[in-house]
C-alpha positions in Angstrom: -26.1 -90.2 68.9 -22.6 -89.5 68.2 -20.5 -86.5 69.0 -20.5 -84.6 66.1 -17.0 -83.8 65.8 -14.7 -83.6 63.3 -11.0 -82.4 62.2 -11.0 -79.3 60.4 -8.3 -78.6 57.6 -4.7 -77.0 59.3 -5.6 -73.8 57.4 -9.0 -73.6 58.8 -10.1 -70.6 61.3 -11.9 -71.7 64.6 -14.0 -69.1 66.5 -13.9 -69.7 70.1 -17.9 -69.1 71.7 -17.6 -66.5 74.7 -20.6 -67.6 76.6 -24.3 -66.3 77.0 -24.4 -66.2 80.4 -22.4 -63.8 82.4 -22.2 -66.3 85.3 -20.5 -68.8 83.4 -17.2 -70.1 85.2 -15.5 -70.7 81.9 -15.7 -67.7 79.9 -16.7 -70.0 76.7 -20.2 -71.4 75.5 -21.5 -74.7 76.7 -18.4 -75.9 78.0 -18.3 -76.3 82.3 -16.2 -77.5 85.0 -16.8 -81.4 86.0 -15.5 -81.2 89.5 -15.8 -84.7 89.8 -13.2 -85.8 87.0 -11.8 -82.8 87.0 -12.2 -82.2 83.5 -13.6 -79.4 81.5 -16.6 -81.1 79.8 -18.5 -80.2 76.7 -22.4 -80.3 76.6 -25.1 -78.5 73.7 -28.9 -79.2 73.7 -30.3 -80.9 70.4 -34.0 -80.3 70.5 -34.8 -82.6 73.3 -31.3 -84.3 73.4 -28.5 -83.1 75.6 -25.5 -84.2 73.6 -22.3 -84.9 75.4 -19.1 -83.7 73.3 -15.9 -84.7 75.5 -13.9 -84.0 78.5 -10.7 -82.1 78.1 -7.7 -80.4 80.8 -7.9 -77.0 80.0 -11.4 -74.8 79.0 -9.8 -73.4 75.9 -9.4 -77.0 74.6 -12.8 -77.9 75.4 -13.9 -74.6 73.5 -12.0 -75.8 70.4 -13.6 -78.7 70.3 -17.1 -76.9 70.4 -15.9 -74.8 67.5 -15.3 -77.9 65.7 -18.3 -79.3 65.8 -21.2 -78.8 63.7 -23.2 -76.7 66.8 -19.9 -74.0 67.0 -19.7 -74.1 63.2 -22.9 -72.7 63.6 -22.8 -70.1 65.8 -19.5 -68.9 64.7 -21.7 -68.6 61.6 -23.6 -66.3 62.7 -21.2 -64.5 64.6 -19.4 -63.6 61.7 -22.4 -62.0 59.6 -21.8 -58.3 59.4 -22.2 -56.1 62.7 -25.0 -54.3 62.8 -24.9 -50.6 62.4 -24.3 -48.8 66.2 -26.7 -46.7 67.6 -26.3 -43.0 67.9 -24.4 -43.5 71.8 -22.1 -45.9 69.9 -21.5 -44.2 66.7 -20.3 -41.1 69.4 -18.0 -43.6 71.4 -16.9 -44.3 67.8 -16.0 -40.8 66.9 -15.0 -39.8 70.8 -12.2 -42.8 70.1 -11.2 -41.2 66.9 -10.8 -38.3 68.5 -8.2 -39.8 71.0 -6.5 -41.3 68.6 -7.8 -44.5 70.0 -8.4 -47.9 68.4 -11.4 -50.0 68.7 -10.1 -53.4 69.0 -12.3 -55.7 67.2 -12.9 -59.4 67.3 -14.0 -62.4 65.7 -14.8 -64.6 68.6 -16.9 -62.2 70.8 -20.6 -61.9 69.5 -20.5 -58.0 70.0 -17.6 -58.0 67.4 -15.0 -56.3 69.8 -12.6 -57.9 72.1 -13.5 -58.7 75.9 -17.0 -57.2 75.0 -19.7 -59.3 75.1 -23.1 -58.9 74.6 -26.2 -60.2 77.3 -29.7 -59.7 75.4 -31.6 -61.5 79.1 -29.8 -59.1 81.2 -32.0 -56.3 83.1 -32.0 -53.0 82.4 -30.7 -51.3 79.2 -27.0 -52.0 79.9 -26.5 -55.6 78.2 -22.3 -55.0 77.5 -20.7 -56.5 79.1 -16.1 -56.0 79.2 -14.0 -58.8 80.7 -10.5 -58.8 80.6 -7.9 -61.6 81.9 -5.8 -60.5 84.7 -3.4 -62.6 86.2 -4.4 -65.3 84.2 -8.3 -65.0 85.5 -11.0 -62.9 83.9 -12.2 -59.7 86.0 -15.6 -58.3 84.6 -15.0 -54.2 84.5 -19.1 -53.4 83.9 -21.9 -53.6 81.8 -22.2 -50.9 79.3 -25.4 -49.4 77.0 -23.2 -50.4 73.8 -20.5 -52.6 72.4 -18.8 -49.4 71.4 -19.3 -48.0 74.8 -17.6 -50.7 76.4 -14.8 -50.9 73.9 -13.9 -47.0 74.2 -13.8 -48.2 78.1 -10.8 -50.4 77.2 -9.4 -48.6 75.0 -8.9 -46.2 77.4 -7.5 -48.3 80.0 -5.1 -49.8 77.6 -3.6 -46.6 77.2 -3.2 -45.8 80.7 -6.2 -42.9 80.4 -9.0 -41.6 83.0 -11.7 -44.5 82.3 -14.6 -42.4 84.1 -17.8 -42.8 83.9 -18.2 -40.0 81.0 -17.5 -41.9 78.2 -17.8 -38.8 75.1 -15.5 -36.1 77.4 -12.3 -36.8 76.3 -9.9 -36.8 78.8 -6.7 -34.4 79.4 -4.7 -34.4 76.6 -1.3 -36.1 77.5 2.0 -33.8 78.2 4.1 -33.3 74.9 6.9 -35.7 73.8 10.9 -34.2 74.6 11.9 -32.8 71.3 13.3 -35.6 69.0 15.9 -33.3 67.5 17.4 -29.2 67.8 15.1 -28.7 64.9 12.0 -30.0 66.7 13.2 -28.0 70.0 13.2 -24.8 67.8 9.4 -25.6 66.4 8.3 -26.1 69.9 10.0 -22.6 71.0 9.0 -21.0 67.3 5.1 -22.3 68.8 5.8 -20.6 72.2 6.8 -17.1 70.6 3.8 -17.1 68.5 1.5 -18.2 71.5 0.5 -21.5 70.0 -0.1 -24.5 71.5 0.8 -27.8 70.3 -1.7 -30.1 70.3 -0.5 -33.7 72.1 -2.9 -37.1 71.7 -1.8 -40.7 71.9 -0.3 -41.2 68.1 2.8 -42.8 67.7 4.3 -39.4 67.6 3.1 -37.9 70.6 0.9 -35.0 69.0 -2.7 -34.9 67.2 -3.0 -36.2 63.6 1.0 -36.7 63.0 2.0 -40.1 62.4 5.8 -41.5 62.1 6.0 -43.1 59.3 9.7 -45.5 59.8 9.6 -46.4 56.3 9.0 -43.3 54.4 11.9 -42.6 51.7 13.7 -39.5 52.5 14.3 -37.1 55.8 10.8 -36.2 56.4 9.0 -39.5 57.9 6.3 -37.3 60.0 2.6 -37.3 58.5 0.1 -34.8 59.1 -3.1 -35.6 58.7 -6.6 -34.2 59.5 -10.2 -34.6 59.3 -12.3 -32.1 57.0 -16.1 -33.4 56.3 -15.8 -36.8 57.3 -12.9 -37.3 54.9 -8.9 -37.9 55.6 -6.9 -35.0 54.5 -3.1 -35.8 54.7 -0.9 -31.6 54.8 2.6 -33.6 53.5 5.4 -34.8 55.4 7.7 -33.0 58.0 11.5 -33.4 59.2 10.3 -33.6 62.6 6.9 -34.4 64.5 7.3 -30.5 66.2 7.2 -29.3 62.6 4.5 -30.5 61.7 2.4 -30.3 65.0 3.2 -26.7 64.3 1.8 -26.3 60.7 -1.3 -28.1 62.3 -1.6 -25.2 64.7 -0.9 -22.6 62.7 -3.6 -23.6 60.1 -6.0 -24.0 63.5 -5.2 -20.4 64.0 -5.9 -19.0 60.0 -2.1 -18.3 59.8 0.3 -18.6 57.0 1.3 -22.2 57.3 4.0 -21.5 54.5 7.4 -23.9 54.2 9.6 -21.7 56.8 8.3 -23.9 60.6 10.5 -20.9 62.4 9.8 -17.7 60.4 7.4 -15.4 62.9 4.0 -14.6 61.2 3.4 -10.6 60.9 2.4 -9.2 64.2 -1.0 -8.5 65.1 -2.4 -4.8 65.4 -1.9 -3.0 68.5 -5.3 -2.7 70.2 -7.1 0.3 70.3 -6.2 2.2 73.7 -7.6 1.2 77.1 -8.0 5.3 77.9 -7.3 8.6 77.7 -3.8 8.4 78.9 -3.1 5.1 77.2 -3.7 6.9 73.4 -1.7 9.5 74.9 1.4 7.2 75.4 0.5 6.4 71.7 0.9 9.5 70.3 3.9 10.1 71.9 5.3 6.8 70.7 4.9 8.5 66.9 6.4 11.6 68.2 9.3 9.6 69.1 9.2 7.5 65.7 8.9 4.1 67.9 6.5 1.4 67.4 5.2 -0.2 70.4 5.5 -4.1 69.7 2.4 -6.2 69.8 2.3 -10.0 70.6 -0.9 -11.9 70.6 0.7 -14.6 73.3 0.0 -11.9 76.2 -3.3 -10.8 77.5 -2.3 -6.5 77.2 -1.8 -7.3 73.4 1.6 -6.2 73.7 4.7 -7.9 74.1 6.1 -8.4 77.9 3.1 -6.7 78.9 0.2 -8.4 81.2 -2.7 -7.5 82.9 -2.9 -8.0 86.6 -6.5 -7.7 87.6 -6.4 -8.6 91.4 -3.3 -6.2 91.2 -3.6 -3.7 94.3 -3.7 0.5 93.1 -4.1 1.9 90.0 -1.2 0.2 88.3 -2.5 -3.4 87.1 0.0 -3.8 83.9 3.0 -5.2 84.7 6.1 -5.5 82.1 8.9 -8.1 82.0 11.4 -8.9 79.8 14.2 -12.0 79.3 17.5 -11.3 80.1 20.1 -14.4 79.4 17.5 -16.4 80.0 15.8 -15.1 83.1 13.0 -12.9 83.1 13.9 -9.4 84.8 10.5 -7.8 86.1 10.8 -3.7 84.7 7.3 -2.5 86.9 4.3 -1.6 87.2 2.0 0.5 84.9 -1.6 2.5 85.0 -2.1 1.4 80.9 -0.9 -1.0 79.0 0.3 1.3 76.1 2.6 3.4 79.0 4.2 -0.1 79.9 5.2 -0.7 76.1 6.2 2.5 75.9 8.9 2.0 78.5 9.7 -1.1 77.0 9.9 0.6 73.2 12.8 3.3 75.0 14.5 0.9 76.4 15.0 -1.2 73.6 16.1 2.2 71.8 18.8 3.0 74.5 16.4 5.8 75.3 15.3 7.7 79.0 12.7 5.6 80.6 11.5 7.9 83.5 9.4 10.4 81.8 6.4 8.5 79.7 4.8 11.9 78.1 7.8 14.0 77.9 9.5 14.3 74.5 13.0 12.9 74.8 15.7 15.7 74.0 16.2 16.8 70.8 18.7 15.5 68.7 22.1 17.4 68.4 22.4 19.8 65.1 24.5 17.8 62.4 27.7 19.4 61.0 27.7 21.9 58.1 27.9 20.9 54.9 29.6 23.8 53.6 31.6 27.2 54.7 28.1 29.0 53.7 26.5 26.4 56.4 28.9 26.9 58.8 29.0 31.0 58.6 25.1 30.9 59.0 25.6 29.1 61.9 28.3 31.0 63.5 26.0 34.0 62.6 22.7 32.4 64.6 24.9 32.0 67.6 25.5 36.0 67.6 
């Protein structure tokens, strides 16, 4: 019987067989090594018939000409019907990759339907996926996995330079945020700092979860936010800069006004109720005083330069700080938290700091209004 081979049309697509057996030298269906004419040689079972297809130099030629004939034709066939729905573990490497901001790489020529994956239904056990990838110009086998997705999350991570443990749904560290691309960007990321927000990085083109560059949009605003709400894509608009809009994201994490000003503070939180009897004290005497004590929800007192030392030796466990050109200038030690913004409200008024129940001095008596004024004065000082 003849080969069975025949010229396709130039505009025809070949699909290159990986092979069945995960001990194949080749890396491609029925084609081996002849070590005696040192020739890759082509060779497919018809019924009873082992029909010989050709000798060829290299394995990827001899593959081509398998996908040629008739046989390839018909396992590229049924290579190409749809993939089959993934199981639960793979629809959750699905998602996990999502999540990363990872992409699946798919492929026409593996029969698991994504690249270097290929699947071993004979193969012990329940893990049957197995990924292969070419290094150095030879291919290095990196596991067996329990799905195609599985094992494609597993290169898609090591593409990407991540943690390719053996946890394949725990995502791993998120990557350290981009430089600023511009002095507006810088001022998002500090704007983020102030209101104790965190930016959330991943792997997109821009450096930070669900904000895409987009080179070609028309305008000055080429960053696109975009989330996930009930399985749907959501796209929040375009931003000047990917800070910008990694900081709307964050802010509508957080329930807070994600209006158009990226730099305007949101209002302040509350102050907290007081930690004791002393702390509502230094309260009171703040509105005695007519002084607010500020709030900030980025430190763990609930007011601003003021944190809780736990481990902190003696009574005194809040300790207040402040920036000074730049630097931060330590300003004590405190028994409450409401007594440390205290100090910090008086000195932010010009006002004594030593005392932090007394009432500061009274103010001194304005000048009459009028010789009527002036002579009941005079007359209270007699």
């Amino acid at each position: 019987m003849a080969p069975l081979v025949r010229t396709p049309p130039v505009s025809e697509r070949l699909v290159l067989i990986p092979a069945i057996s995960k001990n194949s030298t080749t890396g491609f269906k029925n084609v081996s090594y002849d070590r005696s004419r040192k020739k890759f040689q082509v060779q497919v079972r018809d019924g009873d018939k082992r029909v010989h297809l050709g000798c060829f130099d290299t394995a990827e030629e001899a593959a081509t000409a398998y996908a040629r004939s008739e046989y390839g034709r018909a396992d590229a066939a049924k290579q190409l019907q749809p993939r089959a729905a993934p199981t639960a573990a793979g629809a959750a490497a699905i998602l996990q990759a999502a999540r990363e901001g990872l992409t699946l790489t798919a492929s026409s020529g593996s029969n698991s339907g994504y690249k270097g994956v290929t699947f071993y239904p004979k193969e012990q056990g329940r893990k049957k996926y197995q990924l292969k990838v070419t290094v150095g110009g030879k291919s290095v086998g990196l596991g067996m996995f329990a799905t195609a997705e599985q094992a494609a999350l597993f290169s898609a991570r090591r593409e990407a330079g991540r943690d390719t443990g053996s946890d394949l749904t725990a995502p791993p560290p998120p990557p350290p945020p981009p430089e600023p691309s511009s002095a507006a960007g810088a001022e998002a990321v500090r704007q983020a700092e102030r209101e104790g927000l965190t930016l959330a990085t991943s792997s997109s083109s821009s450096g930070y979860r669900g904000v895409y560059y987009r080179p070609k949009q028309e305008g000055s605003k080429k960053y696109q936010l975009s989330v996930t709400v009930g399985g749907k894509q959501l796209h929040l608009g375009y931003f000047a800069t990917a800070e910008q809009a990694a900081l709307f994201s964050a802010r509508r994490e957080a329930g807070r006004d994600t209006g158009s000003d990226l730099t305007a503070p949101p209002p302040p939180p509350p102050p907290p109720a007081p930690s004791s009897v002393v702390g509502a004290e230094a309260v009171q005497q703040a509105g005695r005083e007519g002084l607010t004590l500020a709030t900030s929800s980025s430190s763990n007192s609930g007011y601003k330069g003021v944190y809780y030392h736990p481990k902190q030796k003696g009574s005194k466990k809040y300790e207040l700080k402040v920036s000074v050109g730049g630097q931060p200038l330590y300003l004590g030690m405190f028994a409450t938290a409401e007594q440390a913004a205290l100090f910090y409200a008086r000195r932010e008024a010009g006002r004594d700091t030593s005392d932090l129940t007394a009432p500061p001095p009274p103010p001194p008596p304005p000048a009459p209004s009028s010789a009527a004024g002036a002579e009941a004065v005079r007359q209270a000082g007699r």
